[in-house]
C-alpha positions in Angstrom: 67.0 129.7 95.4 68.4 125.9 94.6 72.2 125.8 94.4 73.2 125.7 90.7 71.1 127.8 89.5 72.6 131.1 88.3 70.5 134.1 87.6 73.3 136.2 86.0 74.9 137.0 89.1 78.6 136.6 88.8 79.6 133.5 90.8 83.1 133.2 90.3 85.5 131.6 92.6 87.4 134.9 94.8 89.1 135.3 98.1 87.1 136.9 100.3 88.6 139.3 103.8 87.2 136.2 105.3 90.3 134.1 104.9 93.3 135.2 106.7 96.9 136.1 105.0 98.5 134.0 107.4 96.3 131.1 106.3 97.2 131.4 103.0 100.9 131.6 104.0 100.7 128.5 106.0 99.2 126.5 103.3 101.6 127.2 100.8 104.5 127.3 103.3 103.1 123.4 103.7 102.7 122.8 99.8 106.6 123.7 99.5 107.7 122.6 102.5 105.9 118.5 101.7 107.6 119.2 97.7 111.0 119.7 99.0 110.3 116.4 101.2 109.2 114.6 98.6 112.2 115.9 96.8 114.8 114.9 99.2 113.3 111.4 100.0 113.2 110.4 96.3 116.8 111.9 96.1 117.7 109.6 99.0 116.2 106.7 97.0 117.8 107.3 94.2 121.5 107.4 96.0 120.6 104.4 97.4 119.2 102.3 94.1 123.1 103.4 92.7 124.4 101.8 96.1 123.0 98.7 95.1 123.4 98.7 90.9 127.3 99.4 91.8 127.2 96.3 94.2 125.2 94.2 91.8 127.4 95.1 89.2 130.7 93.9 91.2 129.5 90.5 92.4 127.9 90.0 89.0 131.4 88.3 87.7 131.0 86.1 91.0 127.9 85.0 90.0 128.9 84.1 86.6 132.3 81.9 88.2 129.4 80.3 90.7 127.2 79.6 88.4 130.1 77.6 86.3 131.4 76.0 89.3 128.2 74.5 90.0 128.0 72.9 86.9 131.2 71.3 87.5 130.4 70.0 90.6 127.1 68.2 89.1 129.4 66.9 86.4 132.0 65.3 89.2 128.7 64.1 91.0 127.7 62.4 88.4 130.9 60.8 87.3 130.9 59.5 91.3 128.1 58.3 91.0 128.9 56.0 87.9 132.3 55.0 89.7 130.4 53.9 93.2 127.8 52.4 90.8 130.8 50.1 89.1 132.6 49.1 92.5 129.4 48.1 94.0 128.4 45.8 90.9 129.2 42.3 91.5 131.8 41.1 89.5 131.4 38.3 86.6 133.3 35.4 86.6 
């Protein structure tokens, strides 16, 4: 007979004697075993995304002071740059 076709029979999915115990055990001993893995390595992640937020979060006022001192510093630049560019003009008489 083709596969697919069902003539009343009851072809339900079962666990045959055919499959040993221990390889059921096994197989879910590895489903639980790769969860708890998964588990741990995300928790491990996690500690170590709040590692970095808490860092983030101290230098943050750095960054803010940095960011204002280099503003200054293009503002003293440029007033430099106006004071060379009036000593090196030749003077008018």
């Amino acid at each position: 007979m083709p596969d697919g076709i069902n003539n009343g029979n009851n072809d339900h999915w079962h666990i045959s004697r055919g499959i040993p115990v221990a390889l059921i055990i096994s197989m879910l001993l590895m489903i639980v075993g790769q969860t708890a893995t998964g588990a741990w390595w995300a928790s491990g992640i996690d500690k170590r995304m709040e590692e970095v937020e808490k860092i983030q979060a101290q230098t943050a006022p750095q960054a803010e002071r940095l960011t204002r001192l280099e503003e200054k510093v293009v503002a003293v630049q440029a007033g430099v740059n106006r004071i060379e560019a009036l000593l090196t003009k030749p003077a008018v008489r």
